[in-house]
N, C-alpha and C positions, 0 to 999 in steps of 0.2 A: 512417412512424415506425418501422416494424419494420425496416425497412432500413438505416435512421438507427442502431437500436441495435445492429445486427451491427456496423456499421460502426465503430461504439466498443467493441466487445470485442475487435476484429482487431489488433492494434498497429500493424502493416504499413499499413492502411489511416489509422489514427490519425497516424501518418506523414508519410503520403502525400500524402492531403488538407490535414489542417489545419497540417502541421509545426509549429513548436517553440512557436504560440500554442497552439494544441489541446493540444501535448503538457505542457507545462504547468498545464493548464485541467483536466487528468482526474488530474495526480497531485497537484493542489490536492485536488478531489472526495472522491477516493479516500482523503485523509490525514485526514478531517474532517465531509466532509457521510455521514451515515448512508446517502443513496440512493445512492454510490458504491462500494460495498464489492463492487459486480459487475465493474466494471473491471480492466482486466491489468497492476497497477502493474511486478509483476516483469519481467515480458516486454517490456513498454515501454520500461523502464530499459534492460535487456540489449541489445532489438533499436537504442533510440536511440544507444548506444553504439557497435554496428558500423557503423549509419550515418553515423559521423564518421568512418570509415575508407573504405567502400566508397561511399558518394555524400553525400560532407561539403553538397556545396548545396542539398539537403533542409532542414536544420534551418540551415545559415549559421554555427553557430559549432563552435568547437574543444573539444575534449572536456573542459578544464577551464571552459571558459562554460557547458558543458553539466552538467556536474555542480553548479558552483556556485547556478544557473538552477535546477536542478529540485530542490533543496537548499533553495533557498527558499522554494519553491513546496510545498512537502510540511514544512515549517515553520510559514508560514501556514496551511495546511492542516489541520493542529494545534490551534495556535492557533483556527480558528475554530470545529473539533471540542470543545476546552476551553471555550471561552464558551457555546454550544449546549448543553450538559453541564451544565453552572454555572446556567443560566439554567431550563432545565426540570427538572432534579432526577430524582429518585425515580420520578414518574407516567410516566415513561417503563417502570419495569420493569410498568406495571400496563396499558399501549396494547397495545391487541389489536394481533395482527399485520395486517399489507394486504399490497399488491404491493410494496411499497418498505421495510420495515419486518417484521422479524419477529426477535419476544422471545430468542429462541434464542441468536442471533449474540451481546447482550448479556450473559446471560447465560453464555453460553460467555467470552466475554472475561472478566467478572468470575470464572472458576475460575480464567483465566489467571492474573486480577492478584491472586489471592489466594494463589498459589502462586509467584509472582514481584513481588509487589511494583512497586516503581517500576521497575524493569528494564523491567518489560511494554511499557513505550512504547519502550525500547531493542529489546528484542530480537520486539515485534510490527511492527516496519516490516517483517521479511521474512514477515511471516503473512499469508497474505490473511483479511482478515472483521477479524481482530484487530487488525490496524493502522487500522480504518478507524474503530470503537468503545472502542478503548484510548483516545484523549484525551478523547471522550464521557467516558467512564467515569470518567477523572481528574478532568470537572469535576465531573460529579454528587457527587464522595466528597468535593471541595474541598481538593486537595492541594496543598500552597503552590505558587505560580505561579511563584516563583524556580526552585524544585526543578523546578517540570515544566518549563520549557523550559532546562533544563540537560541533560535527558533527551530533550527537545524535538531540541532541535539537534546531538546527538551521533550520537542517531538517524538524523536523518534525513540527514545526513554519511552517516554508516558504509552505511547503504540504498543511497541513491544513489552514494554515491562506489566501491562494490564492484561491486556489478552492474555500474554504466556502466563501469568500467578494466575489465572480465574480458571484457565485451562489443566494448568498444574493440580487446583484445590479442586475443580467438579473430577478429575482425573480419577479421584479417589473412590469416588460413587459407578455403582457395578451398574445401574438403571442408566448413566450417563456413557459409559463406552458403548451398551450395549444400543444404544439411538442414539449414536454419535452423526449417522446423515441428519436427521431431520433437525438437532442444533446448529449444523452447519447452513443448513436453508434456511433458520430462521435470525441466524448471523449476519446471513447476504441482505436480506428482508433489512431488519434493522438498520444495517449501513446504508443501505439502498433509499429509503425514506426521505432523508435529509436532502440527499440528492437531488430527486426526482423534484423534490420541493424549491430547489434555487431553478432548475430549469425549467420549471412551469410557469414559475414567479420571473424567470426574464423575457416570455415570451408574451407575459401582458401588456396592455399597449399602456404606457406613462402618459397622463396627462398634468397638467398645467395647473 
C-alpha cells in the first residue's frame, strides 16, 4: 500500500503505469474528492504534456485530446467536490482531523475565498490544497450552481490548457526532458508561494 501510494505522487510513474485512464482518475480526485489534495495535479499536467512530444504512445492522444480529456475530468471533479460540499455542509468545519482530512486546509481555502470571492475556483486550479476544497467549499456556502460552473469550466480550461501547451512546447528542448525533476520542484515552489502567503496573512492578528 505504501508503495502504491509513492507511486501516485510520482507523475512519471502515474504515467507510466496507468496512462491516460490513471491520469484522468487523479485529476478527477484531486479537483473534488477532499482525500486527493496530496496528488501532483501541476506536474502531472506539465509532465503529461511533454509526453505528447517525446513518447506520444504513452497516453495515445494529441495534445488537444489531451487537454480537452483532462479539462473534463477536473470538471467533474468539481462538480462532484460541489455536491459533497452541498450535501455535508458546515459539520465538516466541526470533523476533527484524521489521516485523510484535516480542518486546516478548509479553513485556509475559506480565507482564500473570502479574499477572492468566486474567483477562488478560477484562480485555485493552480494552488495545490486549494483547488482540491475550493468546490467543497462553494457547495457548503451554496453558491448558485450556474455561476459555479461558469468558474467551474473556465478554470479548469485555463489549469489544464496552460500547463499542458507549456509542457507540450519546453517538451521539445532536449536540456528540458533531460532536468525534467528539478522543473517539477521548482513548479511545486512556485504554486506553493502564493499559499503559504494567504496562510501566514490569516494568522496575523486584525486590528481595529
Amino acid at each position: 500500500m505504501i508503495e502504491f501510494l509513492k507511486q501516485l505522487t510520482d507523475p512519471q510513474s502515474i504515467i507510466q503505469y496507468g496512462g491516460l485512464a490513471l491520469l484522468l482518475l487523479v485529476v478527477f480526485a484531486e479537483t473534488g474528492l477532499f482525500i486527493g489534495f496530496f496528488l501532483p495535479g501541476d506536474s502531472l499536467i506539465f509532465i503529461s504534456g511533454m509526453i505528447c512530444v517525446s513518447k506520444p504512445e504513452l497516453l495515445g492522444v494529441n495534445i488537444f485530446e489531451l487537454i480537452l480529456f483532462l479539462s473534463l475530468s477536473a470538471i467533474l471533479g468539481n462538480c462532484a467536490g460541489y455536491w459533497f460540499g452541498y450535501k455535508v455542509g458546515p459539520p465538516l468545519f466541526k470533523k476533527e482531523d484524521s489521516l485523510i482530512f484535516k480542518k486546516r486546509y478548509l479553513e485556509l481555502t475559506k480565507a482564500f475565498y473570502d479574499k477572492n470571492g468566486g474567483k477562488t475556483l478560477i484562480m485555485g486550479r493552480f494552488l495545490p490544497i486549494i483547488r482540491t476544497f475550493a468546490p467543497i467549499l462553494a457547495g457548503i456556502i451554496k453558491i448558485d450552481f450556474k455561476k459555479f460552473m461558469i468558474y467551474n469550466v473556465i478554470g479548469a480550461f485555463a489549469w489544464i490548457g496552460i500547463l499542458g501547451s507549456v509542457g507540450y512546447y519546453l517538451g521539445t528542448y532536449t536540456w528540458v526532458q533531460k532536468n525534467i525533476g528539478y522543473i517539477v520542484i521548482g513548479l511545486i515552489i512556485i504554486t506553493l508561494l502564493p499559499l503559504l502567503f494567504t496562510y501566514f496573512k490569516s494568522k496575523k492578528p486584525t486590528h481595529r
